[in-house]
N, C-alpha and C positions, 0 to 999 in steps of 0.2 A: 704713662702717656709716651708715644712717640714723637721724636721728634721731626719737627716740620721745617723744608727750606724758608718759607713766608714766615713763618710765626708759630702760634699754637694754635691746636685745637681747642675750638670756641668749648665753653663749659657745658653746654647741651649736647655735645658730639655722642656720647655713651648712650644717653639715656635716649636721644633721636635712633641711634644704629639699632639699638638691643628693642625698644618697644615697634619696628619694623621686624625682625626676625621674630619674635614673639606674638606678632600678628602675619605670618607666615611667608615673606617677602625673601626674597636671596638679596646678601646685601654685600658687596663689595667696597671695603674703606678704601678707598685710595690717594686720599689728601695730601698721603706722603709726596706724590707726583710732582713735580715743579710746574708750576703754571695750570694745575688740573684742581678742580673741584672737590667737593671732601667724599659723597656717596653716590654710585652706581647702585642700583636699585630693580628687583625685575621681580616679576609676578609670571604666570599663565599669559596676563594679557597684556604685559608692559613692560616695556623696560624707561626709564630715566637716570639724570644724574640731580644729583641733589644738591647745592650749597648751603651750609648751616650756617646761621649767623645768631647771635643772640640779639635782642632788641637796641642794645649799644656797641654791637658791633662796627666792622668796618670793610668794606672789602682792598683789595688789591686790585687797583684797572688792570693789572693784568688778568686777574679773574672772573671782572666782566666783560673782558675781550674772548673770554673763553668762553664765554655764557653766551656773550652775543653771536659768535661765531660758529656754536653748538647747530648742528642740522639736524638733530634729534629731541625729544621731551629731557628737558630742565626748567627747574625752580629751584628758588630758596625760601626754605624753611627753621624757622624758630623753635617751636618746641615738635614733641612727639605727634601730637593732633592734626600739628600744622601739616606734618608729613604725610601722615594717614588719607587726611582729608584731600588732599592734594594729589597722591598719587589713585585715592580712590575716585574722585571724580573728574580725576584728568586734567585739573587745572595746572596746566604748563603754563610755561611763556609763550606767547602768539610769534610768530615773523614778526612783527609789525613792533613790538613791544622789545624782541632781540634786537632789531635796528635801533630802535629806540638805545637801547642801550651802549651799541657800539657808537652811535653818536655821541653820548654822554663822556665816557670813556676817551673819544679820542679828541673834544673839546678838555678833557683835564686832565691829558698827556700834554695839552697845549700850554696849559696855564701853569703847571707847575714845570720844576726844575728837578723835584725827583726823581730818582728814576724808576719807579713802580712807588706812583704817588696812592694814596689813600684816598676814600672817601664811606663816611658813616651811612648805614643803614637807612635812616632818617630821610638824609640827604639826597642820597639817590630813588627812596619810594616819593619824596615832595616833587624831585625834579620830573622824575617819567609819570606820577600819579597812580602808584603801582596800590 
């Protein structure tokens, strides 16, 4: 594993990357990035960026500032499926859903004193209803 400014790569990262290449996808890791996302992702008919979280993950608001800020197709996905299913039918995040997010994000840059405060997986699909 490499290492990452944020933290580590989520335990699904391998097995998300390799069953994308092995269902014929070009996949570019680039997690290493500071402040970037873990996979760029491209087909014939698409390109995305990807966030991997596990179900007890947690993101960086810095990383949903990137998400929300994105003007291109992104999502985050849990397992290999989630990926598939997702970049095969397209299911991104909406405008409406990225605002959605940069709001979240920058109500809990408010509230904490960290400085690239945290928040679980959970937490944030309860809050946006994702």
């Amino acid at each position: 594993m490499r290492a990452r400014k944020f933290g580590h790569l989520d335990e699904n990262h391998h097995e998300i990357a390799n069953a994308l290449r092995k269902a014929g996808y070009s996949v570019g890791e680039v997690s290493s990035a500071a402040n970037f996302l873990d996979l760029v992702v491209s087909s014939s008919h698409t390109t995305a960026i990807l966030e991997i979280k596990t179900e007890t993950g947690k993101f960086y608001i810095s990383q949903l500032e990137t998400i929300g800020n994105w003007k291109g197709n992104v999502c985050f996905v849990q397992s290999a499926e989630d990926a598939l299913e997702k970049l095969k039918t397209h299911k991104f995040l909406t405008d409406l859903e990225k605002e959605k997010i940069l709001q979240f994000a920058f109500r809990q840059r408010l509230k904490s004193k960290a400085k690239n405060p945290q928040v679980t997986v959970k937490h944030l699909e309860k809050e946006l209803n994702l």
